[in-house]
N, C-alpha and C positions, 0 to 999 in steps of 0.2 A: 318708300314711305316709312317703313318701318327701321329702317338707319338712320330716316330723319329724327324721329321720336324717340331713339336710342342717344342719338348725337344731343338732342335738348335736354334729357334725362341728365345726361352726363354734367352739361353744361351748370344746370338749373340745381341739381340734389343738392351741392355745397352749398349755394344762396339758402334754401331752403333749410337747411342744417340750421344753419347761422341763424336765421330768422327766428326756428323752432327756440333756439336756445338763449337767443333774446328773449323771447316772450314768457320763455321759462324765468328766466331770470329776474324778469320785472313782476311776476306771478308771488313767487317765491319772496321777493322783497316786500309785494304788501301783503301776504299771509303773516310775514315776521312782525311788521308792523302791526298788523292787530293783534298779534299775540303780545308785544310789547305795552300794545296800550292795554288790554286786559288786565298785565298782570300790574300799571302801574294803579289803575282807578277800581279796581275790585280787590285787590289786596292792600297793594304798598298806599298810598293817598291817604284812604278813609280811617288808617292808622297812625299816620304821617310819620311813616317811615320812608328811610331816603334808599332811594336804588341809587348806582354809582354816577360819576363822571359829572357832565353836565343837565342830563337828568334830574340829579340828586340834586347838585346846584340852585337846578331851577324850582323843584321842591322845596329847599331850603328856602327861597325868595316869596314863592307863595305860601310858605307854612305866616311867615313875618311879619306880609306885606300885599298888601291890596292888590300887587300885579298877578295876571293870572300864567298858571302853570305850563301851560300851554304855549301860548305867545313868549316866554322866556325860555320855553326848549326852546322856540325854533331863532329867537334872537342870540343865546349865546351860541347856537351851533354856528351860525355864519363865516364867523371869522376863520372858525377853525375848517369849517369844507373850502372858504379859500387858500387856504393853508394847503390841506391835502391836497386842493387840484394841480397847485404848484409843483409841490413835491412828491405824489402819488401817480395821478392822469385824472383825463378826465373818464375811463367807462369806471372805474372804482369810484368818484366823487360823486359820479351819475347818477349811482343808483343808491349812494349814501344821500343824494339831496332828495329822491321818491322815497326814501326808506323817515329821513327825517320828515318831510313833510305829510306821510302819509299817520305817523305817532301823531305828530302836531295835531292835525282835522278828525284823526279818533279821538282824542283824550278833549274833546269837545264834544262830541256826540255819544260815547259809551259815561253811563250814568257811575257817580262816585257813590260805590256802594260796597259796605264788606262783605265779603261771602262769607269769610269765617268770621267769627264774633274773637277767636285767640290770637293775640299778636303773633305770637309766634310762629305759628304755625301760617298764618300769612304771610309775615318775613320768609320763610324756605320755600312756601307755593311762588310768592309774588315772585321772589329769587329765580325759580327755575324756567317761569315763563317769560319774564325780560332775557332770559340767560339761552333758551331755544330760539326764543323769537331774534338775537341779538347774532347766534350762531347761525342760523338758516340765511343768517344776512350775510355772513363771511362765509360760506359754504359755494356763494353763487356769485362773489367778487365783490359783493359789495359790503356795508356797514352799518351801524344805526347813527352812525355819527359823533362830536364828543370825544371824549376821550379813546373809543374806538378809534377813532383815524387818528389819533395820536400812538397808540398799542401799536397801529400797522405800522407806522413811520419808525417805532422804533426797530421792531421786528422783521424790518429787512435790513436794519445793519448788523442784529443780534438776533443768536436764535434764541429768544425768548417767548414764552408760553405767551397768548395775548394776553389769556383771562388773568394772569400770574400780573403779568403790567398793568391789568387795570387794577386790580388787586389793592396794588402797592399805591398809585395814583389818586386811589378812592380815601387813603387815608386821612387827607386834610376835610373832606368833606365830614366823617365820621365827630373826628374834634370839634366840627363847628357846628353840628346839632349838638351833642354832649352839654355843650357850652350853653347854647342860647337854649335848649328848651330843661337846662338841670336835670336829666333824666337820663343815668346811664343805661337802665333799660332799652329805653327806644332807642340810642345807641349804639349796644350791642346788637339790638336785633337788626337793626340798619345793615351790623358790621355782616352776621350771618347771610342777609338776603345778598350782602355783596358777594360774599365770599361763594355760595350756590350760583348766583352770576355767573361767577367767572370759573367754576368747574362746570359746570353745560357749554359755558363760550372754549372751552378748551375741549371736552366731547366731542365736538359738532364741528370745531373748526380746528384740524387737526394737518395745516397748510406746514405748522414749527416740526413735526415729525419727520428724519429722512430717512430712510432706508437707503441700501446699497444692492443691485440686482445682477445673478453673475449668470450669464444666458449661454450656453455649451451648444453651437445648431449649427448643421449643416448647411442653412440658408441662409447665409451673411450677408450678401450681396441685397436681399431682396428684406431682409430684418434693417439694417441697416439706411435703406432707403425710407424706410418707416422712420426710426428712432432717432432720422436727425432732423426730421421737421418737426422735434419736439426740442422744449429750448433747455433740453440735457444732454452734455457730451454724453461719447460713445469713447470706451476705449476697447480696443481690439486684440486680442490676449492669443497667440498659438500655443495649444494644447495638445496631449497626446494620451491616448487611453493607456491604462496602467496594463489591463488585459486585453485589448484589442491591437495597441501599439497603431493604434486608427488616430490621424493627425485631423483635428477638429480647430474651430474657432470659438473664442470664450468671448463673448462683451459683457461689458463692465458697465454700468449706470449708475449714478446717483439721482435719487426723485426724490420727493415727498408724496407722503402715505397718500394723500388725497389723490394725486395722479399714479398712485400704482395701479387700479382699477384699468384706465386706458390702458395703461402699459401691458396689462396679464390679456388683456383685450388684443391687441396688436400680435404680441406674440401667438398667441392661441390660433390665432386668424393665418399666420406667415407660415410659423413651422409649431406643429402641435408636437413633434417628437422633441423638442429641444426639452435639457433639463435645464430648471430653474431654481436657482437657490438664492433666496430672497431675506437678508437681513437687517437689523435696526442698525442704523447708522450714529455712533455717540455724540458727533463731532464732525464737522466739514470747513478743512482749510483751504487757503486758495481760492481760484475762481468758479462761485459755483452763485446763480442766477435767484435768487431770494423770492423775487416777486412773482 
């Protein structure tokens, strides 16, 4: 009985895994969502400042025009989550289409109200809360949509910062309130809320960063078995101590920062004697796996 219930354990703990971190994952997307929506109808809106991308966009179209703010996030994202699904997958679109449609049906039901009466100083709040709420979404594989799934598409052929890409992207948005409402104020502070955007979206989603890990362990065989059902080569380095003259094995990895956490996990768990020396990586040529 009791190797039956061992043997189901074994079986069942991975589904179970999977599950938990689905459900995390879909958790985590509408937290970021209502943080998103917060910071668009309690800060940015009731000042009509623009946050970036398609967002800003769709702001721009209700600041002008009788369609509502809401219905035109979720109309210009469309094409572009088709877009993504094409050329991304679909669990990353997946949770970009609950991530969009969850902003959509808040920024309906959360009242457009300022909490600060200062522009400004709504421009950096409202900033920082599209900009967590936007990050928690790329932390967990997914996006808020917009030019987000445009930042990923590019940033797995370039290591480029996302928030740095939406950055530069946000630009034409900026010019065209400037323009239609004559007021470089509101468009400089626009420019700030974008720019706090996209320093939290680079905080929090920190996928562009690689480090390079040099692993010295007696337990290769059994490190090894770990480290290649992960989707980083392994290079396998023979070593010899300077004062032991003891012939060791050295592995070599390249990750990103966000998966070093598993990685120091793994180790710790295989051989807690191995030394680890763990550096930022400037640069990665040749074939090394983006997504």
């Amino acid at each position: 009985m009791r190797n039956t219930s061992k043997l189901l354990l074994v079986i069942l703990l991975p589904e179970v895994i999977l599950l938990l971190k689905r459900i995390w994952s879909y958790l985590a997307i509408l937290f970021g969502g209502v943080v998103i929506a917060c910071g668009f109808n309690l800060f940015l809106i009731p000042h009509h400042l623009l946050s970036g991308g398609v967002s800003g966009l769709a702001m721009l179209i209700g600041y002008f025009s009788p369609f509502n703010i809401s219905v035109m996030y979720f109309v210009l994202n469309i094409p572009i989550l088709i877009a993504g699904w094409i050329q991304i997958g679909k669990k990353f679109i997946g949770l970009s289409v609950l991530s969009v449609v969850t902003v959509t049906v808040l920024l309906e039901f959360i009242p457009v109200k300022a909490v600060a009466s200062d522009m400004l100083l709504s421009s950096v709040f409202g900033g920082v809360l599209v900009g967590v709420g936007a990050g928690i979404s790329f932390r967990v594989g997914g996006s808020t949509g917009g030019f987000d799934i445009i930042g990923s598409i590019v940033t797995r052929y370039r290591d480029f910062p996302v928030g740095t890409v939406l950055v530069g992207m946000n630009a034409i948005v900026i010019l065209a309130v400037a323009y239609l409402e004559n007021d470089w104020n509101l468009a400089l502070a626009s420019m700030l809320s974008i720019y706090v955007t996209g320093r939290m979206i680079d905080l929090l989603h920190i996928n562009h960063i690689k480090v390079t890990v040099y692993i010295v362990t007696d337990q290769t065989d059994a490190l090894l078995e770990k480290l290649l059902k992960r989707p980083r080569g392994v290079t396998k380095i023979k070593t010899e101590g300077a004062f032991t003259h003891k012939e060791k094995d050295m592995l070599m990895t390249v990750t990103t920062r966000y998966e070093l956490a598993e990685l120091k996990t793994i180790i710790k768990e295989t051989d807690p004697q191995a030394f680890v020396n763990i550096v930022e990586t400037v640069a990665v040529m040749g074939q090394f796996r983006r997504g």
